[in-house]
LUMLORO-312706 format. One record per residue: x, y, z of N, C-alpha, C in turn; residue in one letter. Coordinates in steps of 0.05 Angstrom, whole numbers, padded with zeros to 5 digits, always signed. Layout:
residues N
XYZXYZXYZA/...
end
This chain:
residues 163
+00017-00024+00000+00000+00000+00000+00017+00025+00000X/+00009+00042-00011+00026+00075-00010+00011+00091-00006X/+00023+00108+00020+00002+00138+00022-00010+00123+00048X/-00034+00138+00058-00048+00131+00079-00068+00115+00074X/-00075+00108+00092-00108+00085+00091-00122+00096+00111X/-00146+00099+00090-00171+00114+00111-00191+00095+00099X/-00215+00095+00113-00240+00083+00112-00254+00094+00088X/-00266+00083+00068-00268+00107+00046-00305+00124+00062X/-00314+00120+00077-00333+00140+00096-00322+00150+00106X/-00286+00157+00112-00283+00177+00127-00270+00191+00110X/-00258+00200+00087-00250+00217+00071-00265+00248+00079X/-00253+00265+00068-00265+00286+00074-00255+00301+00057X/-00264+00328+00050-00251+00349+00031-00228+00346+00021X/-00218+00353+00043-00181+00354+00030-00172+00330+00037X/-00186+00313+00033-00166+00281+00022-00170+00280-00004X/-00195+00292-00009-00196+00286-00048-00183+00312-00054X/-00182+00337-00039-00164+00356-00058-00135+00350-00054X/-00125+00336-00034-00091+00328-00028-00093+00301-00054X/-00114+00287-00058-00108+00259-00066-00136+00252-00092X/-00139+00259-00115-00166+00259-00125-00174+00223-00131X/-00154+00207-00134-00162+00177-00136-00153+00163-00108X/-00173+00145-00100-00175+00138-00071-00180+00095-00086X/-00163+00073-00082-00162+00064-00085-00171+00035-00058X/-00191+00021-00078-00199-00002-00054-00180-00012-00048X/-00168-00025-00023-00154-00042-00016-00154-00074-00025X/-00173-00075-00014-00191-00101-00016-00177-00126+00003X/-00174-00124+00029-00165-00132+00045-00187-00141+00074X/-00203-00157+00075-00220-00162+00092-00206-00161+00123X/-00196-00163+00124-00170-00160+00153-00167-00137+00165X/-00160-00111+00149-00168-00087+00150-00194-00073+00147X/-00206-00085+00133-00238-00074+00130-00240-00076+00105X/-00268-00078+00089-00277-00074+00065-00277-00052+00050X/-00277-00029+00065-00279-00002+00058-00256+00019+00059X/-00232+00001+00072-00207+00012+00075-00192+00024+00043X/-00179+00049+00030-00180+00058+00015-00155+00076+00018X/-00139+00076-00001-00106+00087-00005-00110+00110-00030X/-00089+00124-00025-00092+00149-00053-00073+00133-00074X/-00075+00138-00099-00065+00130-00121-00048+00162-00134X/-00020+00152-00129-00013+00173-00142+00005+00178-00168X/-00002+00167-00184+00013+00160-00209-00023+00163-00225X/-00021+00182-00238-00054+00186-00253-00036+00201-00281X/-00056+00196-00300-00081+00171-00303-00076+00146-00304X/-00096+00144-00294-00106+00105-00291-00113+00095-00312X/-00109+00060-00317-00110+00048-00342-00146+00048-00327X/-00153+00044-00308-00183+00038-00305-00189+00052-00276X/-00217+00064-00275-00233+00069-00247-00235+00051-00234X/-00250+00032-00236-00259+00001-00225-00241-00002-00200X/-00252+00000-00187-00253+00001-00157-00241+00018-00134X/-00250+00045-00150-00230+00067-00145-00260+00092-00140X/-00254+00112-00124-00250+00132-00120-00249+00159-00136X/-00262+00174-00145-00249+00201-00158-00252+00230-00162X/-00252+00242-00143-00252+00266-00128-00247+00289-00151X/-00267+00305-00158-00265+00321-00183-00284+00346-00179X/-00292+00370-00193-00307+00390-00188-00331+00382-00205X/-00357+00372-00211-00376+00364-00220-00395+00387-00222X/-00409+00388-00247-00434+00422-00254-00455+00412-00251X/-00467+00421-00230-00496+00427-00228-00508+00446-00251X/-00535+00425-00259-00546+00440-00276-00559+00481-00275X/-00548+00484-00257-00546+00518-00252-00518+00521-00267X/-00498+00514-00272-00481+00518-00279-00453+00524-00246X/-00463+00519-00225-00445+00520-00212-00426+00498-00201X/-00407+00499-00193-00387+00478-00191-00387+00458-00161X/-00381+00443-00157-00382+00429-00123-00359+00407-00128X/-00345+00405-00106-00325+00384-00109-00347+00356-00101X/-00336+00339-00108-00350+00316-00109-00334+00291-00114X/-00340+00262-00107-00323+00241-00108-00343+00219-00130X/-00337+00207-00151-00353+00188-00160-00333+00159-00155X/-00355+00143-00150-00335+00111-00157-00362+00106-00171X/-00353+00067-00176-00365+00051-00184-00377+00061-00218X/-00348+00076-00224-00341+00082-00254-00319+00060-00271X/-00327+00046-00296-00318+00030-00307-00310+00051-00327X/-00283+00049-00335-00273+00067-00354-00277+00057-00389X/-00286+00043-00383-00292+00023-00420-00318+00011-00415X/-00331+00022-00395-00365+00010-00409-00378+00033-00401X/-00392+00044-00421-00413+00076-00418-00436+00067-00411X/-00440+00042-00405-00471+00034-00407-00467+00036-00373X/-00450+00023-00357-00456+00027-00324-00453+00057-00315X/-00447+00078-00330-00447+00101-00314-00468+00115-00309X/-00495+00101-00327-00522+00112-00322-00529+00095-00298X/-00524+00073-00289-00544+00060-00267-00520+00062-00250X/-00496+00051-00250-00480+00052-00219-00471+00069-00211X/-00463+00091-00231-00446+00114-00211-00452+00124-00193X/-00437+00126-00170-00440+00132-00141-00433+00159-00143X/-00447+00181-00122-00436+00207-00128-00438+00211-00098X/-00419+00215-00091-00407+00235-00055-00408+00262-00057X/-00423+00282-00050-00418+00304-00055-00410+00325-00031X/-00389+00343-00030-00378+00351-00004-00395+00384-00009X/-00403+00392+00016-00410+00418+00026-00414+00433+00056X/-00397+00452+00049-00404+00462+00082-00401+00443+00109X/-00367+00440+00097-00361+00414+00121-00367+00384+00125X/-00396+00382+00105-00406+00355+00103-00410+00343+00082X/-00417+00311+00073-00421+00307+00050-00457+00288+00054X/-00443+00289+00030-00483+00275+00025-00476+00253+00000X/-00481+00226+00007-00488+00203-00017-00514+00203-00017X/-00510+00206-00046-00536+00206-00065-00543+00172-00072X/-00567+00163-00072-00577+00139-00073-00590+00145-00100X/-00582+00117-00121-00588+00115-00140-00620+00100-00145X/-00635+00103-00172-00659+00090-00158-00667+00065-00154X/-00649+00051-00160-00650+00021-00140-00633+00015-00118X/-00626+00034-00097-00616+00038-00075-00643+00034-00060X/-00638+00015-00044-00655+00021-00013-00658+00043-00004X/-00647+00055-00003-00647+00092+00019-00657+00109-00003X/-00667+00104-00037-00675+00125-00058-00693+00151-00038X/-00714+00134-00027-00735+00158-00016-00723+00177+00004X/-00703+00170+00022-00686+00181+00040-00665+00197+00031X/-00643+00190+00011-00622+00202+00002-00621+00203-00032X/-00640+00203-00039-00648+00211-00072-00646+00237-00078X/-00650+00247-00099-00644+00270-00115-00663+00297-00105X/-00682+00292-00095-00694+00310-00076-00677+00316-00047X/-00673+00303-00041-00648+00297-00017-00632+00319-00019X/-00618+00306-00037-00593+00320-00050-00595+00348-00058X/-00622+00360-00064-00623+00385-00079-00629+00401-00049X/-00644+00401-00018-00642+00401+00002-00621+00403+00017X/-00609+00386+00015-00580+00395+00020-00563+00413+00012X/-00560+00413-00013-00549+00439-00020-00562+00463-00023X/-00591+00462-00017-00602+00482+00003-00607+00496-00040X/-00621+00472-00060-00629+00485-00079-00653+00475-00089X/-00667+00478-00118-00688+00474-00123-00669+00452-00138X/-00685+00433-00144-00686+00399-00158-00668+00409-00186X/-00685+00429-00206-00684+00432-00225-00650+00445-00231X/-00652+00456-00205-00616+00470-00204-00595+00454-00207X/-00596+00432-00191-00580+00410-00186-00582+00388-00211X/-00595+00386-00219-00599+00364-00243-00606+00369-00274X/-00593+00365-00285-00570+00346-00289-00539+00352-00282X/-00537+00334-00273-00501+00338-00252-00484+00329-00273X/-00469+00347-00292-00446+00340-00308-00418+00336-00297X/-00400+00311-00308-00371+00303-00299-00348+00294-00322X/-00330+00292-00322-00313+00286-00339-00287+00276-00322X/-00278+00258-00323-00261+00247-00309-00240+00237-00324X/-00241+00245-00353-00218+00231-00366-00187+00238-00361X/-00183+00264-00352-00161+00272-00336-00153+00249-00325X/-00168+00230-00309-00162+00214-00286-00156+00189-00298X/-00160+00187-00319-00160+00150-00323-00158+00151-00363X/-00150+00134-00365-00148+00117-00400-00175+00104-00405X/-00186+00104-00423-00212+00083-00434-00227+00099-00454X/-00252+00089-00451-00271+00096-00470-00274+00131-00464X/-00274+00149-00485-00276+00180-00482-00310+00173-00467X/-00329+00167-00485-00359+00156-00474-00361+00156-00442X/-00343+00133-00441-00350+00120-00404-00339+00146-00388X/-00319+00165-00397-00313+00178-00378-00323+00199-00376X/-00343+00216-00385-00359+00236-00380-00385+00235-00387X/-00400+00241-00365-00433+00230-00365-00449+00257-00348X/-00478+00248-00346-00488+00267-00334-00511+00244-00312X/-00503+00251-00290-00523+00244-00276-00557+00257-00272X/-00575+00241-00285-00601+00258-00287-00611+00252-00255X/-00637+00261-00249-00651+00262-00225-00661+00239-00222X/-00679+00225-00246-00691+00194-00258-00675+00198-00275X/-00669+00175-00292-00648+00161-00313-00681+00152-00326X/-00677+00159-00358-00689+00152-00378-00699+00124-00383X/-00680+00100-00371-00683+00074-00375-00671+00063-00355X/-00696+00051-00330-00685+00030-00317-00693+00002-00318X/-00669-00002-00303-00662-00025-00306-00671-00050-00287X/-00686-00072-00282-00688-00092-00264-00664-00096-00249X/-00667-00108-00221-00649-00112-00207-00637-00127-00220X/-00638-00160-00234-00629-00172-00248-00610-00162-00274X/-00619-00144-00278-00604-00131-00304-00584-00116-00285X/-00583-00101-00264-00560-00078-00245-00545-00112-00239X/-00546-00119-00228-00530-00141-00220-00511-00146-00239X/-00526-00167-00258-00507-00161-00284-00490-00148-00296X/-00509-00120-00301-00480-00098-00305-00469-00100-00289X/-00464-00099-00258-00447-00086-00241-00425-00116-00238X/-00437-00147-00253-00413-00161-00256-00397-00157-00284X/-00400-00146-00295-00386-00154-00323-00358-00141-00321X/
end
């Protein structure tokens, strides 16, 4: 391992501005969630990584923010898995995707509450991460909508999220 190991729930601001790729360990001994900075960027791939970047709210204003569960060569998982951490005013907020258990709790209404805006301000959340990583131009910049146009059965997220 190189660099520190933090819990990836305990990251905070300036671990993604000291460190923008936060890498799984994958060490059950230490924990599941235990997470190291990567400092040699870009990456041949996201996949199982971390990536701390300034993301546009559809107002056009900026928020630092962390995405994982970004595959750098398939554009098709960045509409259903991408995870988005968003930091503000000392705190952050995960956004629940809509086959997340917690959707009604930490969904896109949530999220626009939190940052203390109207729905319509916040969404669509534009990113580009290719700075960070090698792959498909496609997979690496997306827009997170409020609802996604086409979902997917749990059977079908599973799937994607093995391939």
């Amino acid at each position: 391992m190189k660099g520190p190991v933090k819990r990836a729930e305990d990251l905070r601001a300036s671990d993604v501005e000291a460190f923008p790729i936060w890498e799984f360990v994958n060490n059950d001994e230490i924990g599941e969630t235990v997470v190291h900075p990567v400092k040699t960027i870009p990456v041949q791939n996201l996949r199982g990584r971390l990536v701390g970047l300034r993301v546009c709210l559809a107002c056009g204003e900026t928020i630092l923010a962390q995405l994982g569960n970004i595959d750098s060569n398939n554009p098709k998982s960045k509409k259903h898995l991408v995870q988005l951490i968003v930091f503000h005013t000392g705190e952050k907020f995960i956004l629940a995707r809509y086959h997340d258990f917690d959707w009604n709790r930490q969904g896109p209404q949530a999220l626009a509450e939190f940052l203390d805006k109207r729905i319509e301000d916040v969404f669509p959340i534009s990113y580009d991460v290719s700075q960070f990583s090698t792959g498909d131009p496609s997979a690496l910049a997306g827009r997170i909508e409020a609802e996604p146009k086409e979902k997917l059965t749990r059977v079908e997220i599973i799937a994607l999220a093995l391939r």
